[in-house]
HTML snippet that shows the backbone in 3Dmol.js (N, CA, C, O; Angstrom):
<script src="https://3Dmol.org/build/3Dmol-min.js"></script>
<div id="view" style="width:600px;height:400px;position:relative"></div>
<script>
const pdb = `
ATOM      1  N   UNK A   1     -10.298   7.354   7.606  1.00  0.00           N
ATOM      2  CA  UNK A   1      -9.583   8.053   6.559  1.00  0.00           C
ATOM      3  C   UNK A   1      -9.688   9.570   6.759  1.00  0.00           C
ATOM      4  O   UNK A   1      -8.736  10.346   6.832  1.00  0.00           O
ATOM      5  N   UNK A   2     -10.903   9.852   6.830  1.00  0.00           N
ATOM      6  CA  UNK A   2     -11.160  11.675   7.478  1.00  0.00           C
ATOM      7  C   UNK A   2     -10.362  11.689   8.242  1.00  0.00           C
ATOM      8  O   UNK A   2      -9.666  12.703   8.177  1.00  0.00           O
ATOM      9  N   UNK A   3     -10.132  11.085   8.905  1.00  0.00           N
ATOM     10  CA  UNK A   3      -9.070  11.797  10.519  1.00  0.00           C
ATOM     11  C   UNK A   3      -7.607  11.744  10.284  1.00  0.00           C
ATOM     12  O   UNK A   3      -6.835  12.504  10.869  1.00  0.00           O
ATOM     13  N   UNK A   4      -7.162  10.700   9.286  1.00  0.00           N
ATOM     14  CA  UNK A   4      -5.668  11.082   8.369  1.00  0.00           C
ATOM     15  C   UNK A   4      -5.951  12.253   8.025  1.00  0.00           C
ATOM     16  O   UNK A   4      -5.633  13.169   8.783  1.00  0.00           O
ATOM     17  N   UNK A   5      -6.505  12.483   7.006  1.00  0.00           N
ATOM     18  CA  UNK A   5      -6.706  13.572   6.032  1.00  0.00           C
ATOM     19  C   UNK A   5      -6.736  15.104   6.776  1.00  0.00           C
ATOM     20  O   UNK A   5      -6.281  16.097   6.209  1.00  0.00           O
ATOM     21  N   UNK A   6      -7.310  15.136   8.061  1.00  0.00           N
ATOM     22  CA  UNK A   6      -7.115  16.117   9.156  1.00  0.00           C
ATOM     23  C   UNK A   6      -5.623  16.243   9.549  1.00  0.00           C
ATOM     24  O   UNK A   6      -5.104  17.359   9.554  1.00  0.00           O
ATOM     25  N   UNK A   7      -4.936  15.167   9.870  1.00  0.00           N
ATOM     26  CA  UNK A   7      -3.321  15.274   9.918  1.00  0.00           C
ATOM     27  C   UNK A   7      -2.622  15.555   9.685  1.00  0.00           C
ATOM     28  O   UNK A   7      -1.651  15.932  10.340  1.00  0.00           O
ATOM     29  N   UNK A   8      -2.905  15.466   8.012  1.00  0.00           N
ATOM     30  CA  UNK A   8      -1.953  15.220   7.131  1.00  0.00           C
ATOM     31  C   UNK A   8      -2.082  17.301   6.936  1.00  0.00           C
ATOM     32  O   UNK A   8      -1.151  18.104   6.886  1.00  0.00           O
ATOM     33  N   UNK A   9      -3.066  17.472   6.896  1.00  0.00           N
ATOM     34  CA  UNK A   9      -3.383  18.562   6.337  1.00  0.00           C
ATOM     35  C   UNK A   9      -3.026  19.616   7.291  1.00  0.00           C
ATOM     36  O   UNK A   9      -2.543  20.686   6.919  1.00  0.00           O
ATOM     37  N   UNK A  10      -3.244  19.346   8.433  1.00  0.00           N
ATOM     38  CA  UNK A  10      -2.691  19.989   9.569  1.00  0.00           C
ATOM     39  C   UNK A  10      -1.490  19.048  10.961  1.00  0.00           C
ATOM     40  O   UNK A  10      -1.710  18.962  12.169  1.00  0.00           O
ATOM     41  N   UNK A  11      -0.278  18.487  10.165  1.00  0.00           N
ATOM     42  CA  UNK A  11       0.561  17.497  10.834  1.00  0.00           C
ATOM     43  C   UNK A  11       1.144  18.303  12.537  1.00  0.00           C
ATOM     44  O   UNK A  11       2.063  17.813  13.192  1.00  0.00           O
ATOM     45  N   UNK A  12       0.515  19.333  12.889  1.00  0.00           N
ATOM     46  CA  UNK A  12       1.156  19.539  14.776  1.00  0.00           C
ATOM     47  C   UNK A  12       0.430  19.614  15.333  1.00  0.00           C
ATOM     48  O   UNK A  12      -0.536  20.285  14.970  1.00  0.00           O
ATOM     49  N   UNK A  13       0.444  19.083  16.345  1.00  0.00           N
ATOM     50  CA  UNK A  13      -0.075  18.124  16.900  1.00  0.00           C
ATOM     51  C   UNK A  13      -0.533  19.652  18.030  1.00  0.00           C
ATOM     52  O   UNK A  13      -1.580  19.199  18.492  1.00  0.00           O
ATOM     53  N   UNK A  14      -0.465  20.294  18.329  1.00  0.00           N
ATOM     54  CA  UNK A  14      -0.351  21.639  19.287  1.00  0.00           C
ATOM     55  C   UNK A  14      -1.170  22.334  18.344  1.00  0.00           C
ATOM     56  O   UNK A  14      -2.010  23.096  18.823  1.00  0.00           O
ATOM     57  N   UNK A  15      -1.111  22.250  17.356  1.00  0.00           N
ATOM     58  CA  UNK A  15      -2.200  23.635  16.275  1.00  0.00           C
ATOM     59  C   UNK A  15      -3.633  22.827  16.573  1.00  0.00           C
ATOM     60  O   UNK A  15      -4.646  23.336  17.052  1.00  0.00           O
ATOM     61  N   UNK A  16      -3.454  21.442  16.168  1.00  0.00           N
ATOM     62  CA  UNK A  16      -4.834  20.655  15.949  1.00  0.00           C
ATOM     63  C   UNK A  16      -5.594  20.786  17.308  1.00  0.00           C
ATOM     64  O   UNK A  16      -6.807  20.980  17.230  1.00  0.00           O
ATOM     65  N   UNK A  17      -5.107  20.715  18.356  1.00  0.00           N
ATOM     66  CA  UNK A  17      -5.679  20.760  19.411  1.00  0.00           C
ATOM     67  C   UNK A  17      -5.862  21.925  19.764  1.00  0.00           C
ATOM     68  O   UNK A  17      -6.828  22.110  20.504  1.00  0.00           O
ATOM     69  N   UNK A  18      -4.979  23.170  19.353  1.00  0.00           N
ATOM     70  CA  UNK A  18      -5.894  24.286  19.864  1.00  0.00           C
ATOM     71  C   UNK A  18      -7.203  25.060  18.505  1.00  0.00           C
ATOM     72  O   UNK A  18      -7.962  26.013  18.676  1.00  0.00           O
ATOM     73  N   UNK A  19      -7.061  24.380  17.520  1.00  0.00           N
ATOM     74  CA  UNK A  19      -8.058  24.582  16.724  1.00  0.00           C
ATOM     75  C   UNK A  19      -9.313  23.717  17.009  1.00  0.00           C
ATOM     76  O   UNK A  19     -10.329  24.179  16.490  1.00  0.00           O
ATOM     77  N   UNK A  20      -9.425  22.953  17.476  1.00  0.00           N
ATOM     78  CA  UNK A  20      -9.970  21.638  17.837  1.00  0.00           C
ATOM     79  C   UNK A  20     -11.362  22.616  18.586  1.00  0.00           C
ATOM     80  O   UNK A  20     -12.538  22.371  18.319  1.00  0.00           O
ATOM     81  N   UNK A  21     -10.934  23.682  19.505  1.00  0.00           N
ATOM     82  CA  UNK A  21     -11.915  23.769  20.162  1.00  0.00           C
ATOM     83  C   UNK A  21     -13.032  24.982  18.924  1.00  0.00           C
ATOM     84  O   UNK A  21     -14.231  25.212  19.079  1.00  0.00           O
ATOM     85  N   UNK A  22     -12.221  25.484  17.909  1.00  0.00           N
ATOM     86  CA  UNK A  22     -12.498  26.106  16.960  1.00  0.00           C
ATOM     87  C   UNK A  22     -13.569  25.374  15.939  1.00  0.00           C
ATOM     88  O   UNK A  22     -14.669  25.835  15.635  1.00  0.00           O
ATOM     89  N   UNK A  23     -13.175  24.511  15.619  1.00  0.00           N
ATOM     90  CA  UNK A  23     -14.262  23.656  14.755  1.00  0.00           C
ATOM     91  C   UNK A  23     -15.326  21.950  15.718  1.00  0.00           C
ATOM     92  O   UNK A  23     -15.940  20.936  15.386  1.00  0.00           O
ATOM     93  N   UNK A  24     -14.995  22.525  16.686  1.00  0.00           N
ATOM     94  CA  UNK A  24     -15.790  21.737  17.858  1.00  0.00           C
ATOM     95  C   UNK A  24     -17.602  21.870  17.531  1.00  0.00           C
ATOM     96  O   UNK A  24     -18.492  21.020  17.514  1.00  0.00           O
ATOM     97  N   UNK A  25     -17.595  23.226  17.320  1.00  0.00           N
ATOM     98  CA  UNK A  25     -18.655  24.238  17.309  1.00  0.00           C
ATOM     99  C   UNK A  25     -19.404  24.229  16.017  1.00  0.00           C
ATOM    100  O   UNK A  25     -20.623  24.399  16.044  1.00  0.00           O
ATOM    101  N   UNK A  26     -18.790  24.048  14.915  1.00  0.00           N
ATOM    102  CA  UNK A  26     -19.074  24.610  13.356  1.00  0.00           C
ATOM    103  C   UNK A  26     -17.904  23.370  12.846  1.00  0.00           C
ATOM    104  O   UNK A  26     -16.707  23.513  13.095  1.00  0.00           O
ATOM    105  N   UNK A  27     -18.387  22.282  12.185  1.00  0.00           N
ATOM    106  CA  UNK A  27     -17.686  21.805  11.142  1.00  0.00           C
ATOM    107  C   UNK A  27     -17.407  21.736  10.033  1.00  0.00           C
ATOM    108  O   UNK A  27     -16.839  20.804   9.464  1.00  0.00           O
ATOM    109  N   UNK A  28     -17.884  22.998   9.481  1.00  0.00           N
ATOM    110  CA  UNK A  28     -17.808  23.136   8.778  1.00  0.00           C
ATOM    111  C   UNK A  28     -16.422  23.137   7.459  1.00  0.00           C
ATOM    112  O   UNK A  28     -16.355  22.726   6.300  1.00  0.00           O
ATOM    113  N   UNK A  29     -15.469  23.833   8.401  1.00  0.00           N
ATOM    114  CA  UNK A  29     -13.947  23.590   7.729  1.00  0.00           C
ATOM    115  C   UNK A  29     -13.641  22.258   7.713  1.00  0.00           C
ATOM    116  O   UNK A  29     -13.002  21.911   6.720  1.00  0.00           O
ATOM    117  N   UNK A  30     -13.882  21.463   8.453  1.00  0.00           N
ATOM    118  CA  UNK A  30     -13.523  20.027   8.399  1.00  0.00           C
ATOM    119  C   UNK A  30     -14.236  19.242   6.994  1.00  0.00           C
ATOM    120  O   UNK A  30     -13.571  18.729   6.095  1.00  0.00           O
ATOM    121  N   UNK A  31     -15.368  19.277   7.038  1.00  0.00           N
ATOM    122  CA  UNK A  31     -16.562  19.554   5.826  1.00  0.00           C
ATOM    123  C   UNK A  31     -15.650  19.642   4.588  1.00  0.00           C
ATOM    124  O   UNK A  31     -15.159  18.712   3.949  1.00  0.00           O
ATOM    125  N   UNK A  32     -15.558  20.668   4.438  1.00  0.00           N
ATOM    126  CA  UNK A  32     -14.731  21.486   3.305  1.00  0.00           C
ATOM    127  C   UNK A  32     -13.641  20.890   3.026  1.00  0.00           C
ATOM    128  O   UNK A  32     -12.985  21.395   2.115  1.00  0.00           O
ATOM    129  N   UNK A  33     -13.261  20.027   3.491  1.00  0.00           N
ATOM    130  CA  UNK A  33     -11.275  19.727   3.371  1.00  0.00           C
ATOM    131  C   UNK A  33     -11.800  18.267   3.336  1.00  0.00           C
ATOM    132  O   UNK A  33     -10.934  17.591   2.781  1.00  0.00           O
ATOM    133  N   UNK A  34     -12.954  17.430   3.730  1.00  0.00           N
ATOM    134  CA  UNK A  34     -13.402  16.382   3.310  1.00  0.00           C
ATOM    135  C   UNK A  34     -13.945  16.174   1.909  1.00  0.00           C
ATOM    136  O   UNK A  34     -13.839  15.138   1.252  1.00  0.00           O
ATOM    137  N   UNK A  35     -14.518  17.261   1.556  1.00  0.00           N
ATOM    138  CA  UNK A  35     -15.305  17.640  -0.175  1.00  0.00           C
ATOM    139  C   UNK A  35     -14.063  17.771  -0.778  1.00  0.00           C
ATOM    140  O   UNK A  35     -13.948  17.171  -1.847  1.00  0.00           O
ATOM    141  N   UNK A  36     -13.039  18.435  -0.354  1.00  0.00           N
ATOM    142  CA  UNK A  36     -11.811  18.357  -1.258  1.00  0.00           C
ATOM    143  C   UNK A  36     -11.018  17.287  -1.620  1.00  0.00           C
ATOM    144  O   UNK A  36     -10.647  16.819  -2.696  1.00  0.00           O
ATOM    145  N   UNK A  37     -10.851  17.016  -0.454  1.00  0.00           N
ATOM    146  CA  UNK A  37     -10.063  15.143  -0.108  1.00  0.00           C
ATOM    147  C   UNK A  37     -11.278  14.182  -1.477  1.00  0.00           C
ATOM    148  O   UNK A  37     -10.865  13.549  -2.449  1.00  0.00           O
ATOM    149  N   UNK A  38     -12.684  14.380  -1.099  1.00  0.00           N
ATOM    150  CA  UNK A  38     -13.379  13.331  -2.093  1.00  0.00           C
ATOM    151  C   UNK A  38     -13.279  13.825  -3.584  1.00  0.00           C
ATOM    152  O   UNK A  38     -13.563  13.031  -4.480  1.00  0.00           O
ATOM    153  N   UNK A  39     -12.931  14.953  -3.843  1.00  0.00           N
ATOM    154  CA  UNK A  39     -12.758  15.358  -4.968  1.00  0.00           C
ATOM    155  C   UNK A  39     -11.815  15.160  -5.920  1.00  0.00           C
ATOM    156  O   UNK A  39     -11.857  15.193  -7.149  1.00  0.00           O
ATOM    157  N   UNK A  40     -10.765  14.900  -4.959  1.00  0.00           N
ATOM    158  CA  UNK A  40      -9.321  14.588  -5.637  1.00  0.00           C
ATOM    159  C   UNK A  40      -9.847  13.164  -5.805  1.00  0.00           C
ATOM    160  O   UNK A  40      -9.726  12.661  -6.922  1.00  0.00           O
ATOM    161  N   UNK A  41     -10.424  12.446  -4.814  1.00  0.00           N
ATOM    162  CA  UNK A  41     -10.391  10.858  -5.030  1.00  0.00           C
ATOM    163  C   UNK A  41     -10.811  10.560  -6.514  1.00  0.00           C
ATOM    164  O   UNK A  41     -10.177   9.986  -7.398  1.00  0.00           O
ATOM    165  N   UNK A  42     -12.391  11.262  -6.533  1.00  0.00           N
ATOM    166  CA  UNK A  42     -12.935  11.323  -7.862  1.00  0.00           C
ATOM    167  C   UNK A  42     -12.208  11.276  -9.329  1.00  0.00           C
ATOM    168  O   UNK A  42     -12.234  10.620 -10.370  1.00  0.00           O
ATOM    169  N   UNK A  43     -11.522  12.427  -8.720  1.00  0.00           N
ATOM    170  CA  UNK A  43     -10.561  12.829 -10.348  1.00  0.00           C
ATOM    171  C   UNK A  43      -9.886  11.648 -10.394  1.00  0.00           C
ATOM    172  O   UNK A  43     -10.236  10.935 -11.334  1.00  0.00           O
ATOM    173  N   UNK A  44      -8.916  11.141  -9.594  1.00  0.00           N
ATOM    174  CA  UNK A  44      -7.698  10.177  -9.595  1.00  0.00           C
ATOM    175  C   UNK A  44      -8.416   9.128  -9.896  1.00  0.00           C
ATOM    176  O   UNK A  44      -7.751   8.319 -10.543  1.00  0.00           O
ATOM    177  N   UNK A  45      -9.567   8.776  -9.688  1.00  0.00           N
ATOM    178  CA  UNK A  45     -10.294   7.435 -10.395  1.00  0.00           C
ATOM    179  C   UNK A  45     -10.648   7.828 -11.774  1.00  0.00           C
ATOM    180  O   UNK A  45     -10.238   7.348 -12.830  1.00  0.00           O
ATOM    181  N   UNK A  46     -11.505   8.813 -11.565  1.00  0.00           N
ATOM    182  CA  UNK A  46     -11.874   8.985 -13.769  1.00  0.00           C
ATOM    183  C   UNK A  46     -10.428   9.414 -14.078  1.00  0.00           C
ATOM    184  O   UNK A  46     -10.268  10.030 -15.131  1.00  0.00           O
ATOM    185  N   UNK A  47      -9.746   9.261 -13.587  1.00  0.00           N
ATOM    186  CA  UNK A  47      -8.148   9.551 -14.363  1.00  0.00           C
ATOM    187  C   UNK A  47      -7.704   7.726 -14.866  1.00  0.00           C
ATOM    188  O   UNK A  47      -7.482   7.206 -15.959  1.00  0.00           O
ATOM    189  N   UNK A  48      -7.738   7.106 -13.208  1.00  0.00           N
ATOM    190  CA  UNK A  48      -7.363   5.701 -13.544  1.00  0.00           C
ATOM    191  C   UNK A  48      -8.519   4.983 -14.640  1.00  0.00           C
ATOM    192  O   UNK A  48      -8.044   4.242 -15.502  1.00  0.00           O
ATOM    193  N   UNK A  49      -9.564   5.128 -14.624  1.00  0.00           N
ATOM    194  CA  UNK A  49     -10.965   4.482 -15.344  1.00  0.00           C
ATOM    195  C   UNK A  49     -10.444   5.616 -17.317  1.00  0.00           C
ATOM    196  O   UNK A  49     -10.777   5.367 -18.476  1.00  0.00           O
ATOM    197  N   UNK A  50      -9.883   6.344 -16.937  1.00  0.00           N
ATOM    198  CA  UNK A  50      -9.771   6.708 -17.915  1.00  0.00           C
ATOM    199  C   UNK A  50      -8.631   5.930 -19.469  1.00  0.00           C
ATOM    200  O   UNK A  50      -8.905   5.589 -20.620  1.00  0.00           O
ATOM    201  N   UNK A  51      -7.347   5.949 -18.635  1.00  0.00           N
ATOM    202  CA  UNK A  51      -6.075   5.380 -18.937  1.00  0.00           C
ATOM    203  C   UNK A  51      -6.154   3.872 -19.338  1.00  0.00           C
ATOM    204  O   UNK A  51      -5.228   3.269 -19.880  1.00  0.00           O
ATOM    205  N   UNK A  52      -7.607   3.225 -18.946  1.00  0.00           N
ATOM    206  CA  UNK A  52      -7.924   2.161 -18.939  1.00  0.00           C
ATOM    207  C   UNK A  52      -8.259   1.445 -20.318  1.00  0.00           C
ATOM    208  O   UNK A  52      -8.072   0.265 -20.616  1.00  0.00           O
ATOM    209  N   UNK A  53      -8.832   2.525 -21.121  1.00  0.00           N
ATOM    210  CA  UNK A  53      -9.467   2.523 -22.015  1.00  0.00           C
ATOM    211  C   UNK A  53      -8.727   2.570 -23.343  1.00  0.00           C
ATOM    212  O   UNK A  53      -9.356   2.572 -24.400  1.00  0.00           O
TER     213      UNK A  53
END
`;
const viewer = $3Dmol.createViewer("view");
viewer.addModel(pdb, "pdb");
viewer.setStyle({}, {cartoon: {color: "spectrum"}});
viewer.zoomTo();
viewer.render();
</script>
């Protein structure tokens, strides 16, 4: 699912690979856009767990 979420977020295929050697080193940005990705998940569930009720 991380590695969609890398795609989606960055869909050319020519950027990803020359950034690639950029966060090779420090994953941090990848990190970061994963905490975001789980964050939204979060909400969209206490949203669905919410509506439930």
């Amino acid at each position: 699912m991380a590695r969609l979420v890398i795609k989606t977020t960055q869909p050319d295929e020519a950027v990803r690979e020359k950034l690639r050697d950029v966060y090779a080193n420090d994953a941090s940005m990848l990190l970061q856009v994963g905490h975001i990705v789980a964050t939204e998940f979060a909400t969209i569930a206490a949203a669905n767990h919410y509506w439930r009720e």
